[in-house]
C-alpha positions in Angstrom: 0.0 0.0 0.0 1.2 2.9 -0.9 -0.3 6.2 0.6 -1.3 9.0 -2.3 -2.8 12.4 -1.8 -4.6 14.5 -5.1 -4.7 17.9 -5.3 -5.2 20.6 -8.8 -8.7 20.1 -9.2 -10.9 22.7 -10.0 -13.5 24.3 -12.3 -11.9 25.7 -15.6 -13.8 27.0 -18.9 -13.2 24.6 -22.2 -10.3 25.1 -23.5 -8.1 26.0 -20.3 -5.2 23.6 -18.6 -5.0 22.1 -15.1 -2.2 20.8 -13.6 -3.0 17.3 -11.5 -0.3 16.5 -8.4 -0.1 13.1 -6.6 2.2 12.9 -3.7 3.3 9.7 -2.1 4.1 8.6 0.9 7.1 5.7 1.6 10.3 4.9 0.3 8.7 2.6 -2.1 7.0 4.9 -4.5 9.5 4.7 -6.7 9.2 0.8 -7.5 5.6 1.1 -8.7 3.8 2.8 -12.1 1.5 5.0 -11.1 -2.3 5.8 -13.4 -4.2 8.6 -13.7 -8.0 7.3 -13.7 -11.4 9.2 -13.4 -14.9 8.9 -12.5 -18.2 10.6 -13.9 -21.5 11.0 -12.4 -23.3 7.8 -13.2 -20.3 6.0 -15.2 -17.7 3.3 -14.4 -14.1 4.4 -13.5 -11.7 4.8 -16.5 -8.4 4.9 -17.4 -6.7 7.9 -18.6 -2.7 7.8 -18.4 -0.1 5.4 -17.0 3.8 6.1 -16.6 6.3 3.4 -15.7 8.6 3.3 -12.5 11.1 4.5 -14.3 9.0 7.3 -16.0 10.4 6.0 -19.7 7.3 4.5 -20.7 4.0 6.0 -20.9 0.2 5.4 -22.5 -2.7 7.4 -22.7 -6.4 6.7 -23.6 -7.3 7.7 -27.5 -9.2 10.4 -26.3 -7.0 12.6 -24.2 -4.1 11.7 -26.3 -2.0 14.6 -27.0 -3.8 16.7 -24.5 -2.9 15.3 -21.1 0.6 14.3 -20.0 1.7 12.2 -17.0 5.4 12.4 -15.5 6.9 11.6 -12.2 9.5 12.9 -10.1 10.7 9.8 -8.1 13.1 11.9 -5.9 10.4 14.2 -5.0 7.3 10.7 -4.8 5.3 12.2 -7.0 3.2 12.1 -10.1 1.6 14.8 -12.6 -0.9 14.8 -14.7 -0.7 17.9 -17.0 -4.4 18.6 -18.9 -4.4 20.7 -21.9 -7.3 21.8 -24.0 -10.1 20.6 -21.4 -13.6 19.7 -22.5 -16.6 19.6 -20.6 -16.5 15.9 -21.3 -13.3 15.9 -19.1 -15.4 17.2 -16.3 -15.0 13.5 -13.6 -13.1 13.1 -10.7 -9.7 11.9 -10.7 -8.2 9.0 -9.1 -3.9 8.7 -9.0 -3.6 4.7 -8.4 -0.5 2.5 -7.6 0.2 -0.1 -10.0 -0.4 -3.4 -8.1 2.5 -5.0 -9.7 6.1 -4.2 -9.9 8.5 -4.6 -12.4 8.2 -2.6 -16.3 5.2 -4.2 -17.4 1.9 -1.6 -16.9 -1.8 -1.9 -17.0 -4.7 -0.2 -17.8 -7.3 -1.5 -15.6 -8.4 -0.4 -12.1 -8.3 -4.0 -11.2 -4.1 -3.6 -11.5 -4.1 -1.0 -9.1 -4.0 -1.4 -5.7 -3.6 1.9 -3.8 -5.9 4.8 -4.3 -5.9 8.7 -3.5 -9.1 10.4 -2.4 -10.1 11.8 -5.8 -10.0 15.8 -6.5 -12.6 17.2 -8.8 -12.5 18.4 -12.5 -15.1 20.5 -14.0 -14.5 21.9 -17.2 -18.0 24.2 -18.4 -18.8 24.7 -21.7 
């Protein structure tokens, strides 16, 4: 278990950027990839980004693809979702998730996480 904290949520206009921060807690964080999920009114979780251990590998969903970007800063335990050119589509809240598994392989599906932050909100108007 690995104990994360969310914070950068907020309401923005369509369009604008938001700046996601994860911090970890532990010596450990650095062993684990770390996702990016979120969760609409009414709808299942979803994926949205996943970064490596190492930070050298990374995969989005098609659909914030080339507008979101995750990174890490291992020294520092944490993780960053950067979100450019909102939509109101974006608007969820979002989850940062510890990959259940070590080593270089990483998932996609909540099931493959095993540590959870609170959430912090997103709402992106129209």
């Amino acid at each position: 278990q690995v104990p994360l904290v969310e914070s950068g949520g907020g309401l923005v206009q369509a369009g604008g950027s938001l700046r996601l921060s994860c911090a970890a807690s532990g010596r450990t964080f650095s062993s684990y990839a770390m996702g990016w999920f979120r969760q609409a009114p009414g709808k299942e979780r979803e994926f949205v980004a996943v970064i490596s251990w190492s930070g050298v590998s990374t995969y989005y969903t098609d659909s914030v693809k080339g507008r979101f970007t995750i990174s890490r800063d291992n020294a520092k335990n944490t993780v960053v979702l950067q979100m450019n050119s909102l939509k109101p589509e974006d608007t969820a809240v979002y989850y940062c998730a510890a990959q259940t598994q070590l080593g270089p392989i990483i998932f996609n599906s909540p099931a493959d996480f095993g540590s959870w932050g609170q959430g912090t909100q997103v709402t992106v108007s129209s």
